[in-house]
N, C-alpha and C positions, 0 to 999 in steps of 0.2 A: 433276256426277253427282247424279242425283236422289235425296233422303233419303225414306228408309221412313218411314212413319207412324210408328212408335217413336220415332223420331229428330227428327221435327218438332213430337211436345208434350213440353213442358217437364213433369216429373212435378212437384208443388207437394204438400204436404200444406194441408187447408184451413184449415189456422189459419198456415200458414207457420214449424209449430213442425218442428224436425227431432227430436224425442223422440218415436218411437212404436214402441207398442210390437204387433206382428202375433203377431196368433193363428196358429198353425201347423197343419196339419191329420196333412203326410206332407212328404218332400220333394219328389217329383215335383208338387203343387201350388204348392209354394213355392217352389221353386227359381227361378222365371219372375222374382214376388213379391223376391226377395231378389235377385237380380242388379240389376234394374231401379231400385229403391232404391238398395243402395250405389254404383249408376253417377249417380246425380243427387246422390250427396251427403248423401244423409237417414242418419242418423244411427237405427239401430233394434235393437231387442232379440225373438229368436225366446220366444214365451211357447207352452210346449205341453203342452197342459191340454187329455186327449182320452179323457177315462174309458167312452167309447160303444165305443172298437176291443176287438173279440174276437176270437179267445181272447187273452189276456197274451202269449204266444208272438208272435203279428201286431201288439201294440202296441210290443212293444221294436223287432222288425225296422223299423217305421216310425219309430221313433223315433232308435235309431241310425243310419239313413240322414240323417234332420234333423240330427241333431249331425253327420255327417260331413261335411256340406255346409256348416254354419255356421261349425265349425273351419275352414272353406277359405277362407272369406269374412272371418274375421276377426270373425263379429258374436254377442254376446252369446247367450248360449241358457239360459234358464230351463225346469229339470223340473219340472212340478209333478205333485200327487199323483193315484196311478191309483185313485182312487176309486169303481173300477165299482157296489161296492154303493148307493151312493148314486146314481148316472146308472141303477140299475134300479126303484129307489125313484122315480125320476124320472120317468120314462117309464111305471109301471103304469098296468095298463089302456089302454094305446097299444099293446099289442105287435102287433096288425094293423092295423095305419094304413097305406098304403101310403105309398112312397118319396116326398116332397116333401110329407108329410101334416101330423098333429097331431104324432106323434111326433117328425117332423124339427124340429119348431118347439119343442119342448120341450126336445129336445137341444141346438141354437143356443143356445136359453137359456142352459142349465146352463154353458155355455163361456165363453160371451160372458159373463156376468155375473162369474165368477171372473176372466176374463182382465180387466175391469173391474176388479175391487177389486183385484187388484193393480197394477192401472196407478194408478190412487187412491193407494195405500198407497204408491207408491215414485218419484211424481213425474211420471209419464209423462200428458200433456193428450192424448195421439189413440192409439186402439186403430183396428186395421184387421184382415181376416182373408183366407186364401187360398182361403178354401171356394170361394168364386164363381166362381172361374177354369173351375172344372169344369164343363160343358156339362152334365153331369148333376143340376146344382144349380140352386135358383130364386134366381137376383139377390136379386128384391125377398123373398122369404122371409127371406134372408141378412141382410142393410140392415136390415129390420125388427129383428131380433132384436139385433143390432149398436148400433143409434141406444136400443136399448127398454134395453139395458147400459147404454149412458150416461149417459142421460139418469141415473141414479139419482146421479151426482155431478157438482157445481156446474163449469163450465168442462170437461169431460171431453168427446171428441168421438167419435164413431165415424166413420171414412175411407171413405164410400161408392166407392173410385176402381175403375170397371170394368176388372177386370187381362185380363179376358178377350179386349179388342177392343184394336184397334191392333198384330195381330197375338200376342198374348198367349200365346192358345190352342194356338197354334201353336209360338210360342217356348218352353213345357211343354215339349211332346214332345221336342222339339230339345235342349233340358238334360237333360231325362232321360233320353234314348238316349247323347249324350255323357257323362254323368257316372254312367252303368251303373244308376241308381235302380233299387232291389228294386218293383217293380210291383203293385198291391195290384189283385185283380181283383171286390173288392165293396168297400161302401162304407166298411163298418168296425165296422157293432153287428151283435150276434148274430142281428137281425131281416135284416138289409139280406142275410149269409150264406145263411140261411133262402131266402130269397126269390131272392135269383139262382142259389143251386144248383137251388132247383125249377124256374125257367127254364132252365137250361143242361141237365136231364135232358130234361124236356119237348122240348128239341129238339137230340136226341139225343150232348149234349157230358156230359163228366165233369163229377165235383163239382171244387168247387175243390181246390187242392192245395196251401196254404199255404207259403208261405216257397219257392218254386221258380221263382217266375218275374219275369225281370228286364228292363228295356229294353234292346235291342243297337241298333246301326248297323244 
């Protein structure tokens, strides 16, 4: 029987440490991100530090759908703090950057650099994140901001591994239809909301409707 791409690369972290620790975004991004790890053996902890999701109502549902998933899987899940006044501090003066702009890159930041110092502070040499996965994210934006984390401590790595190819992208959606994931229909800051509702009126769809809508079979 002929094996799927999946199944024919050996997943490695680059330093061949199995201590890493993956930024989290939602579960339907990670869920792909976490099977595929505990199926090779690497040994990881979910870090979810996402102080950009609005309103608080859309960041818990994304958040407890992550914990529901990592309870299943057996893997480690750290909360950390929803610090939006500071990710707004962060981003002034960016609030019309369009999507993959300045502001995305500012926010990468803020994430990556905390998901960093706690990897520093508690032993963990390779940080990775699930952002990428999503078609609607820039790779190398992502990588950028991930390697720019790191680098601020000695032996610390960021995991550039494209989750998205090798059928990736596709294995998402398949976890998430199977595992019922709450389905987030904007990106997650009050800008990204903004900006797809004005396109979904524009051609001729409702605004969004938080907390309502789920992946099925």
């Amino acid at each position: 029987m002929k094996k799927s791409a999946q199944e024919t690369i050996v997943l490695e972290t680059p330093t061949g440490s199995d201590h890493v620790l993956l930024h989290s975004c939602c579960a339907p991004c990670s869920g792909e991100v976490m099977e595929r790890m505990a199926e090779a053996g690497i040994k990881f902890t979910i870090f979810f530090y996402n102080p950009n999701i609005h309103p608080e109502k859309e960041y818990l549902l994304r958040k407890e759908e992550n914990i529901r998933f990592a309870e299943k899987l057996g893997v480690p899940f750290i909360d950390a703090d929803y610090d939006s006044k500071n990710w707004f501090e962060r981003v002034k003066g960016l609030e019309w950057e369009p999507e993959r702009g300045e502001r995305c890159t500012a926010c990468f930041d803020m994430r990556f650099e905390r998901t960093a110092l706690y990897a520093h502070e508690h032993g963990f040499d390779t940080i990775t994140s699930c952002l990428g996965i999503s078609r609607w994210k820039n790779m190398e934006q992502i990588n950028d901001c991930g390697k720019r984390a790191a680098a601020r401590y000695p032996d610390m790595h960021y995991w550039t591994f494209n989750w998205r190819k090798q059928g990736g992208a596709a294995r998402m959606v398949e976890i998430s239809k199977r595992e019922r994931f709450y389905q987030q229909e904007y990106c997650g800051c009050i800008y990204s909301l903004r900006d797809t509702n004005r396109w979904r009126l524009e051609n001729g769809r409702d605004r969004i409707e938080l907390g309502v809508q789920y992946y099925t079979e």
